[in-house]
C-alpha positions as a Markdown table, in Angstrom:
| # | Residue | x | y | z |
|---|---|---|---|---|
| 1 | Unk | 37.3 | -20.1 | 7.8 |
| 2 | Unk | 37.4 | -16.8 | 7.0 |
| 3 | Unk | 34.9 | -14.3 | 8.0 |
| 4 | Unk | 31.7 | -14.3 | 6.1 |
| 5 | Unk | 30.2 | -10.5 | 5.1 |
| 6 | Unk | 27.0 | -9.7 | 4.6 |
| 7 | Unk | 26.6 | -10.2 | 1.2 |
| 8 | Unk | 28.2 | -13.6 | 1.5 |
| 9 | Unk | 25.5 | -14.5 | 4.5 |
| 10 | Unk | 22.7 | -13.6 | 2.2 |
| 11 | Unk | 24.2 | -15.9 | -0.4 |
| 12 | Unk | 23.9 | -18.5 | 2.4 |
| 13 | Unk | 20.2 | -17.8 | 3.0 |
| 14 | Unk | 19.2 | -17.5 | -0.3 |
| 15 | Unk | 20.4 | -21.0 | -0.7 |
| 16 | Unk | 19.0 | -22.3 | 2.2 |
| 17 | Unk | 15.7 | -20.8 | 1.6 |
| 18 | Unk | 16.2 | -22.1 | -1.9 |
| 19 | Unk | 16.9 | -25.8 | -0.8 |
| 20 | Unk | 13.7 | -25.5 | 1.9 |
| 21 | Unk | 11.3 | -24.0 | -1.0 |
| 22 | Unk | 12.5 | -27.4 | -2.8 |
| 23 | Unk | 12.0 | -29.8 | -0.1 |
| 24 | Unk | 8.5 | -28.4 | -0.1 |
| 25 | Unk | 7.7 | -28.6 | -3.5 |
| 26 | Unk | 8.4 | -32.4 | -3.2 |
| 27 | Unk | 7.2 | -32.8 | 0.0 |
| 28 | Unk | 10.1 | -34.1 | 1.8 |
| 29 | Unk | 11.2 | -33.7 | 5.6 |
| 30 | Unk | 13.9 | -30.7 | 6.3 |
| 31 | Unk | 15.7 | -29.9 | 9.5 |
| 32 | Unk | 16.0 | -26.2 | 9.2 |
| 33 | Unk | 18.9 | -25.9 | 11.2 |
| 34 | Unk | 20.6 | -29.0 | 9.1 |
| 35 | Unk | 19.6 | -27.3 | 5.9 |
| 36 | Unk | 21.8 | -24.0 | 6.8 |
| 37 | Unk | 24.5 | -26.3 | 8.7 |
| 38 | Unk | 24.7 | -27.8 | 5.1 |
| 39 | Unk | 26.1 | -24.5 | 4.1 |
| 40 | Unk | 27.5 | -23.1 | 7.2 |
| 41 | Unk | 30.3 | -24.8 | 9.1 |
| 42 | Unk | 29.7 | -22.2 | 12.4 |
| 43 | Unk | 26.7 | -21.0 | 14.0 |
| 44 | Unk | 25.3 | -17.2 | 12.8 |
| 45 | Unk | 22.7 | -15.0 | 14.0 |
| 46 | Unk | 22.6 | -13.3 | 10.9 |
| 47 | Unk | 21.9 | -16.1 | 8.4 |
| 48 | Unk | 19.5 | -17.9 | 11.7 |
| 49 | Unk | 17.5 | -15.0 | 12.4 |
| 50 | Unk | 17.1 | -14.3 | 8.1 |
| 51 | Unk | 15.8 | -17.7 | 7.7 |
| 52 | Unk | 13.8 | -18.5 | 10.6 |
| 53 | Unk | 12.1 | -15.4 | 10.0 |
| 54 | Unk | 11.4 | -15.5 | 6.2 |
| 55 | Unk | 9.6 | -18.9 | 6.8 |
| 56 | Unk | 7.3 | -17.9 | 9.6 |
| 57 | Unk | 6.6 | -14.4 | 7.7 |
| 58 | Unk | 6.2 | -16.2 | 4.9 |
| 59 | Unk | 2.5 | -15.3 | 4.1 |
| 60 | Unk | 3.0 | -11.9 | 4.8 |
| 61 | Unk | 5.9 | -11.8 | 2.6 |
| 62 | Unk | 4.1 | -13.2 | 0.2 |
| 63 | Unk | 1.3 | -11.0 | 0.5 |
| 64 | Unk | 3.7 | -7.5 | 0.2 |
| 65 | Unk | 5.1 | -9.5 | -2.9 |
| 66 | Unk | 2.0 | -10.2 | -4.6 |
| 67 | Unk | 0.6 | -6.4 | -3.8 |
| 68 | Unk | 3.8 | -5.5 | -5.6 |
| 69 | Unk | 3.9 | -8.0 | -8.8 |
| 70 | Unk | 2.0 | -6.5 | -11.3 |
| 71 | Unk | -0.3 | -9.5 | -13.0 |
| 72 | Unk | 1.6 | -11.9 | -10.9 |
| 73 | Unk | 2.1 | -13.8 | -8.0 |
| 74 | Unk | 5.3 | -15.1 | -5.9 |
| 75 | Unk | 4.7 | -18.3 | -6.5 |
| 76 | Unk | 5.0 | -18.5 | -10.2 |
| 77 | Unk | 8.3 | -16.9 | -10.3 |
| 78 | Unk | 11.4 | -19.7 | -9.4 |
| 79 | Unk | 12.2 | -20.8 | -6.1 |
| 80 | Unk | 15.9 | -19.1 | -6.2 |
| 81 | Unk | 13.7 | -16.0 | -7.0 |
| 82 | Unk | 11.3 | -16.4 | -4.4 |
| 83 | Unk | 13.7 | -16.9 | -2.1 |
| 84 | Unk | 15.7 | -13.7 | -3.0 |
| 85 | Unk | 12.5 | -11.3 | -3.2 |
| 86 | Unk | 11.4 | -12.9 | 0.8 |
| 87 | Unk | 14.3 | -12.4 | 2.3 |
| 88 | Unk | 14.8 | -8.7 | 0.9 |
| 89 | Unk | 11.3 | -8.1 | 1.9 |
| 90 | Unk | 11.7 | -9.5 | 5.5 |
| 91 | Unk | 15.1 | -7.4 | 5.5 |
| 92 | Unk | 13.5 | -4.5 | 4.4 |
| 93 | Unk | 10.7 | -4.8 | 6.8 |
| 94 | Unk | 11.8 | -6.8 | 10.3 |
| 95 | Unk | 15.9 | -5.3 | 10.1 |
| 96 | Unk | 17.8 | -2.4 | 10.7 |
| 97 | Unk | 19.1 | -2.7 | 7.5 |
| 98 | Unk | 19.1 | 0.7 | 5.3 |
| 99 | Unk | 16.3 | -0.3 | 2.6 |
| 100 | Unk | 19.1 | 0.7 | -0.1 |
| 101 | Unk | 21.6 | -2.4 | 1.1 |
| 102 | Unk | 18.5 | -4.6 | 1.2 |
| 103 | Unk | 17.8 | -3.6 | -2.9 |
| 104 | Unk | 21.2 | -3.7 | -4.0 |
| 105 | Unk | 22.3 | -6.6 | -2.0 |
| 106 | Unk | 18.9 | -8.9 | -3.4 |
| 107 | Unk | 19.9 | -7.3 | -7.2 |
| 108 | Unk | 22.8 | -8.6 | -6.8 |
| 109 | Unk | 21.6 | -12.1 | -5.9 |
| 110 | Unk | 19.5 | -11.6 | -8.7 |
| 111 | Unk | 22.5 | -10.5 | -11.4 |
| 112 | Unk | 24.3 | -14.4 | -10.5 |
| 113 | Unk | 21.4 | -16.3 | -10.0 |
| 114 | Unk | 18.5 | -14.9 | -12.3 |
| 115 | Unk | 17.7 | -13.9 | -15.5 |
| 116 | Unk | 17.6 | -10.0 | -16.5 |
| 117 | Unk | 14.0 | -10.1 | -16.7 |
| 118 | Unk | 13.5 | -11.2 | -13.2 |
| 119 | Unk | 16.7 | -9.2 | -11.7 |
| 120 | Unk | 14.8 | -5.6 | -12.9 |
| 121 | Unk | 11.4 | -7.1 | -11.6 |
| 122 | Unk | 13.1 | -8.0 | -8.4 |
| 123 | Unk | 14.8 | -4.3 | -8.4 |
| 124 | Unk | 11.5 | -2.6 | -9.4 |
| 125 | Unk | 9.4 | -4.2 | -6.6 |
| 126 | Unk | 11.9 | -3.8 | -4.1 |
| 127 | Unk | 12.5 | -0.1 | -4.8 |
| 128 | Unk | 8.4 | 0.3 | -5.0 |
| 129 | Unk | 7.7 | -1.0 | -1.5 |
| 130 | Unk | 10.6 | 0.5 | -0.2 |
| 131 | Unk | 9.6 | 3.9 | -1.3 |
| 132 | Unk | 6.2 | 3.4 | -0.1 |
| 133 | Unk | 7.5 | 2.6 | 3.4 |
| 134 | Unk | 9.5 | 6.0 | 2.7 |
| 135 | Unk | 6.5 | 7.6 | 2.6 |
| 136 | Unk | 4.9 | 6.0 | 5.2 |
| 137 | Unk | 2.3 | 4.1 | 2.9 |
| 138 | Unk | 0.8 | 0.7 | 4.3 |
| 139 | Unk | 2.8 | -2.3 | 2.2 |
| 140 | Unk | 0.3 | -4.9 | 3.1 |
C-alpha cells in the first residue's frame, strides 16, 4: 500500500468520524479502533491520535464551533460536516499544524464532500477562530 499523505489521512478521519457520528445517531455499538481499521489496513498515529482526540474534545469542539456559527449550532449542520469542522478545530487547536494547512486541508474536504454553502461557512469559521487565536483572543 502506498504511503498515505496528510490530506489523504484526514480523508480517513473524516470518514471515520463520519461513520462514528452515524452509529450515534442510531444508537448502535462502535469499536473505535474497528471503525478506522475499516478504512485503514496499517496502524497510524496520525489518523489514531485525530480521532481519539476529536471524540473526547468533542464538547469543546463543539463549543468553539457554536461561538463561531452565526445563528447556528454544530449539530444541525450534516454529520460529514460536523465531522470536517471538529477535526479542523481539534487540528487547529491540540496540533502543530500551521492554522493555514488546517483551513485549506478541511476546505478541501468540504469542496468533495459538501455543498458550496457549507464549504465557505466551514472556510469562514475556520479562518475566524484561527485569526482570533492569531491574536491571542480566547476561542472558547
Amino acid at each position: 500500500m502506498a504511503e498515505l499523505n496528510r490530506s489523504m489521512q484526514r480523508e480517513i478521519i473524516m470518514t471515520s468520524l463520519y461513520q462514528i457520528f452515524i452509529y450515534e445517531a442510531n444508537k448502535i455499538e462502535y469499536d473505535i479502533k474497528e471503525v478506522i481499521k475499516s478504512s485503514l489496513e496499517i496502524e497510524n498515529n496520525f489518523i489514531n491520535e485525530i480521532v481519539y482526540g476529536v471524540l473526547e474534545k468533542r464538547e469543546e469542539l463543539d463549543n468553539v464551533a457554536n461561538k463561531y456559527l452565526k445563528n447556528w449550532s454544530i449539530d444541525r449542520l450534516g454529520k460529514t460536516d460536523q465531522a470536517i469542522i471538529r477535526m479542523a478545530i481539534y487540528e487547529i487547536m491540540y496540533t502543530d499544524t500551521p492554522n493555514i494547512v488546517c483551513i485549506n486541508e478541511a476546505v478541501e474536504l468540504a469542496k468533495a464532500y459538501s455543498d458550496d454553502k457549507v464549504k465557505s461557512m466551514i472556510n469562514g469559521i475556520l479562518d475566524s477562530i484561527s485569526q482570533s487565536i492569531d491574536n491571542g483572543k480566547d476561542i472558547e
